[in-house]
C-alpha positions in Angstrom: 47.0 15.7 34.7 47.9 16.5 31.4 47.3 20.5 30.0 44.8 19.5 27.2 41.7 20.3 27.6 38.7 18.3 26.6 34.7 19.7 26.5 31.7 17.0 27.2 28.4 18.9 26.0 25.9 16.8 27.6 25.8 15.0 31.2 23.8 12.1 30.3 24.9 7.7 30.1 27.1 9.0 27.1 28.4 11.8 28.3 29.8 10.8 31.4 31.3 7.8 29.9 33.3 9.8 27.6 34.0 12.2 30.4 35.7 8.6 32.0 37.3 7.7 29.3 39.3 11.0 28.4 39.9 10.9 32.2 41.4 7.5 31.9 44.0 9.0 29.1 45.0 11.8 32.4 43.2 14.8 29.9 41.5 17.6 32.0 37.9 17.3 31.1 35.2 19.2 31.4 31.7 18.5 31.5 28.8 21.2 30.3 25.1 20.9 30.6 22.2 23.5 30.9 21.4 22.9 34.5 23.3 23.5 37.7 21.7 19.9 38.8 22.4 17.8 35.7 25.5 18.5 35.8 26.4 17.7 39.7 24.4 14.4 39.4 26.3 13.7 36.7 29.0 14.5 38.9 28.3 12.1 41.4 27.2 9.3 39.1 30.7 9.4 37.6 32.0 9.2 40.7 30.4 5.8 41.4 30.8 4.1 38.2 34.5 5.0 38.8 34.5 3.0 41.9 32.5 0.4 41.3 34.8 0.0 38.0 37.7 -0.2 40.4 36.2 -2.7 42.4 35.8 -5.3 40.0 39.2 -4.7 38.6 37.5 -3.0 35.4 39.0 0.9 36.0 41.0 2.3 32.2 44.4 3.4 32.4 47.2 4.0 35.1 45.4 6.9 37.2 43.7 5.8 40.3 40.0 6.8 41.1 41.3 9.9 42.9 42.9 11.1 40.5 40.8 10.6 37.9 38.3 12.5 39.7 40.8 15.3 39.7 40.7 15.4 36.2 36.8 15.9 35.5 35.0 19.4 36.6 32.0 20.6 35.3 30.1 23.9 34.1 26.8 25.6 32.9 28.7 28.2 30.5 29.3 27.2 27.2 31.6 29.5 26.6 33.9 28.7 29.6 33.7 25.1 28.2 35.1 25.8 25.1 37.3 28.2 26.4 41.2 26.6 25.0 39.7 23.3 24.8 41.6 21.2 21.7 38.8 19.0 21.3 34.7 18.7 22.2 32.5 15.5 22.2 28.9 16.6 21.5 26.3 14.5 23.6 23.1 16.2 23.5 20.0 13.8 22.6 19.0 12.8 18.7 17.0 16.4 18.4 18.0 17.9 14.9 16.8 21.2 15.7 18.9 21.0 19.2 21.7 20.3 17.3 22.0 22.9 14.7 20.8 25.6 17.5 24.1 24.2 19.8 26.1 24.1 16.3 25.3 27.7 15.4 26.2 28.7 18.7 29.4 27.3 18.7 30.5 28.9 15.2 30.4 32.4 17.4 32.7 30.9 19.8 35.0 27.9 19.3 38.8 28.6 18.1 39.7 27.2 14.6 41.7 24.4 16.0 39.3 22.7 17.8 37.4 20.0 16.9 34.2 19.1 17.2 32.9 15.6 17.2 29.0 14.4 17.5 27.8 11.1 19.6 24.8 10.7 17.1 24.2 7.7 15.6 21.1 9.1 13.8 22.3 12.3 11.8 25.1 12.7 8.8 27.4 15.8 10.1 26.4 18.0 7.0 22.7 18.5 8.9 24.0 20.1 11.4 26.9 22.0 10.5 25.9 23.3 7.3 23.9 26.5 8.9 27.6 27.5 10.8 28.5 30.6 9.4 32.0 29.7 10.6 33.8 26.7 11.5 31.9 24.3 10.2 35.3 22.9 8.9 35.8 21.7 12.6 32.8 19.3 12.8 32.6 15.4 12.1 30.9 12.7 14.0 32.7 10.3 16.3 29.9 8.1 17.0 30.8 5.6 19.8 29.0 1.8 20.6 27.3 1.8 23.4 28.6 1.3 26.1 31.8 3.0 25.5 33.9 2.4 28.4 33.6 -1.5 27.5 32.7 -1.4 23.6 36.1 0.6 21.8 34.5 1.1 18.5 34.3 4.7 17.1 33.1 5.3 14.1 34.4 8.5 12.5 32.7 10.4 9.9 33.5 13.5 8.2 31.2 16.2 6.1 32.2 17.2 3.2 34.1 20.3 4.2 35.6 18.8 7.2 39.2 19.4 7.5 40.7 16.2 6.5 43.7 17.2 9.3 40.8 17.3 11.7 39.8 13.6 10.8 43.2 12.3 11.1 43.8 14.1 14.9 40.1 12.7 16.0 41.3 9.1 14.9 45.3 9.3 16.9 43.2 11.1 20.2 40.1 7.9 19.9 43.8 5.4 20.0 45.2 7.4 22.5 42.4 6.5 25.0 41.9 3.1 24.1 39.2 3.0 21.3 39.2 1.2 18.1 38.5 4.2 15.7 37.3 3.2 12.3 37.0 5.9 9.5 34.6 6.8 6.8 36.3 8.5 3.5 32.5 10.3 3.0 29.3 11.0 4.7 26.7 7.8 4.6 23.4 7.3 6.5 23.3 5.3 9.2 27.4 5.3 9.0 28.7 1.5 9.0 27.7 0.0 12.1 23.7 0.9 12.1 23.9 -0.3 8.0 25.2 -4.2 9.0 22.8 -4.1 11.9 19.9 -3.0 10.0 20.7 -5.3 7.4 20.9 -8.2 9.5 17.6 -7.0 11.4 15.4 -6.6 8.3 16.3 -10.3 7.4 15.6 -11.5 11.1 12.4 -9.8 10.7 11.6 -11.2 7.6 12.2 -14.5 8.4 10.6 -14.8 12.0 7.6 -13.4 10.1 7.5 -15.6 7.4 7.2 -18.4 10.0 10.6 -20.0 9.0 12.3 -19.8 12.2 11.5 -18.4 15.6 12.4 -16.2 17.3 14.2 -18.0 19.8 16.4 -20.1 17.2 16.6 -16.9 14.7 18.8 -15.2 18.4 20.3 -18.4 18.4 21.9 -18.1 15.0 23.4 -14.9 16.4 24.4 -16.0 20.1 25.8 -19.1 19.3 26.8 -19.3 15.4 27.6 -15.9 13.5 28.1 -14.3 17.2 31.0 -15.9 18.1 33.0 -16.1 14.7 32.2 -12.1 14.1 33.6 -11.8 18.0 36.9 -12.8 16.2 36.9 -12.8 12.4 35.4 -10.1 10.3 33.3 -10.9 7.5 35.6 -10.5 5.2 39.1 -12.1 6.8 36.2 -15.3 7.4 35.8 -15.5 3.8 39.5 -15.5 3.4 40.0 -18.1 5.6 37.4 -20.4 4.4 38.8 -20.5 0.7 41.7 -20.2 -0.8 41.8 -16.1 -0.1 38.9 -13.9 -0.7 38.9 -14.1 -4.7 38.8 -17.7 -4.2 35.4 -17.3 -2.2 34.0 -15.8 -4.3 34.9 -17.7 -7.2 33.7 -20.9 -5.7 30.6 -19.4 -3.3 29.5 -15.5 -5.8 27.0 -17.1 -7.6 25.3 -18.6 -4.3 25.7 -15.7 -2.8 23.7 -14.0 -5.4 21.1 -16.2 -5.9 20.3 -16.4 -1.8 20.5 -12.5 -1.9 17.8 -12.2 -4.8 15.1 -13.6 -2.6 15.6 -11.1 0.3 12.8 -9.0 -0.9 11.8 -5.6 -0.2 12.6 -4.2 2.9 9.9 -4.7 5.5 8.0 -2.0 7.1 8.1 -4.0 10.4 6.7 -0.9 12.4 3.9 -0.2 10.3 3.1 -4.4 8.9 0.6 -6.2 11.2 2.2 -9.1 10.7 5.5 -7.9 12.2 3.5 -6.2 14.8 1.8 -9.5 15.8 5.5 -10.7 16.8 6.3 -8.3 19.4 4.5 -10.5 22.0 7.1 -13.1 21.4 10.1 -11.8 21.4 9.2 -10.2 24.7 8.4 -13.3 25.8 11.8 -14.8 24.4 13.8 -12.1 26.1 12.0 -12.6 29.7 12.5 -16.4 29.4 16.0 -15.6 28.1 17.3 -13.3 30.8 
């Protein structure tokens, strides 16, 4: 076992899969929740997924389940958690008012070299570190795909006074265990991952409901089109490959591009929109006949 220390706040599916992975790495982890139960389930569900992982050949790194087990303990006290710990990975659910009340107890007790990176997909790292009398230097979001132990993406985001030698440690420790960090110079909703998807989304939406496609053919598009080339090629390396270099592309394909792109509309209020609601019944019914 390595002599780092690593702090999970939060037992839950995300949690424990980041408790796995850092255990993969040979890090001592520890996990921290509020509740002597939460966090010996956890415990025990780790302990599992570790062994089914090893049974279909699927366990990370060169430790066996044993010791891997070794590596992960757990605790109630904050404060013991983030006792010499060179790193924490916050997990606590998409509550803002959670998160600044853990945030602002951490300022009183984390050591100015350790950082502290969020899960949450939902929140910008400024709206919870900016009530931190202290610290608040330390905190950035390392928001993770789920599921983590098979999806390696991270996506790191920093606030604007987050130490940019912070960022830079967060992104070699996400390599070090096997994820595919990706890093954001500033602060954006939704980071990258959630803008693409919603992007894509609000079209899908628009279009089902518009009665162009449906929605089995509009998943098709995905599954077995734009699915498979994204599995491979990114956007833009595909539009380098299918011209003669990207400024080629767009030379020859820009203007269509635009055009197509003027008729996307507003975006749709597809919670609120009956229309949008009336679809629901189908794509359930896609996703049972589907599964």
């Amino acid at each position: 076992m390595r002599p780092e220390k690593i702090g999970i706040i939060g037992s839950g599916l995300i949690g424990r899969a980041w408790a796995m992975l850092f255990a993969s790495a040979g890090y001592r982890v520890v996990l921290y929740d509020i509740l002597p139960e939460q966090v010996s389930t956890a415990l025990e569900e780790i302990e599992k997924e570790l062994h089914a992982l090893e049974a279909k050949s699927a366990l990370r790194g060169t430790y066996s389940v044993a010791q891997q087990l070794s590596f992960i303990s757990g605790t109630v006290e904050l404060s013991e958690l983030v006792s010499n710990a060179i790193y924490l990975q916050e997990c606590i659910p998409e509550r803002i008012e959670w998160k600044r009340k853990l945030y602002t107890d951490l300022a009183a007790i984390v050591g100015a070299e350790t950082i502290i990176g969020s899960s949450t997909s939902t929140y910008m790292p400024s709206l919870f570190s900016e009530q931190m009398t202290s610290h608040r230097e330390n905190v950035l979001v390392a928001h993770p795909l789920n599921p983590p132990y098979y999806i390696p993406l991270v996506e790191i985001v920093p606030s604007p006074w987050t130490k940019p030698e912070f960022v830079t440690r967060t992104r070699d420790l996400m390599l070090e265990i096997g994820q595919k960090p990706v890093t954001l110079t500033r602060e954006i909703e939704g980071f990258i991952t959630n803008r693409i998807q919603y992007a894509i989304l609000n079209e899908v939406w628009r279009l089902v409901a518009d009665g162009v496609v449906s929605v089995a053919d509009v998943d098709r598009v995905m599954t077995e089109g734009l699915g498979l080339r994204y599995a491979l090629l990114g956007p833009l390396e595909t539009a380098h490959l299918n011209a003669d270099g990207v400024a080629d592309y767009f030379q020859r394909f820009g203007g269509e591009v635009y055009a197509v792109s003027q008729t996307y509309g507003p975006t749709p209020k597809w919670w609120q929109v009956r229309r949008y609601r009336r679809l629901q019944p189908n794509v359930r019914k896609w996703c049972r006949e589907s599964s």
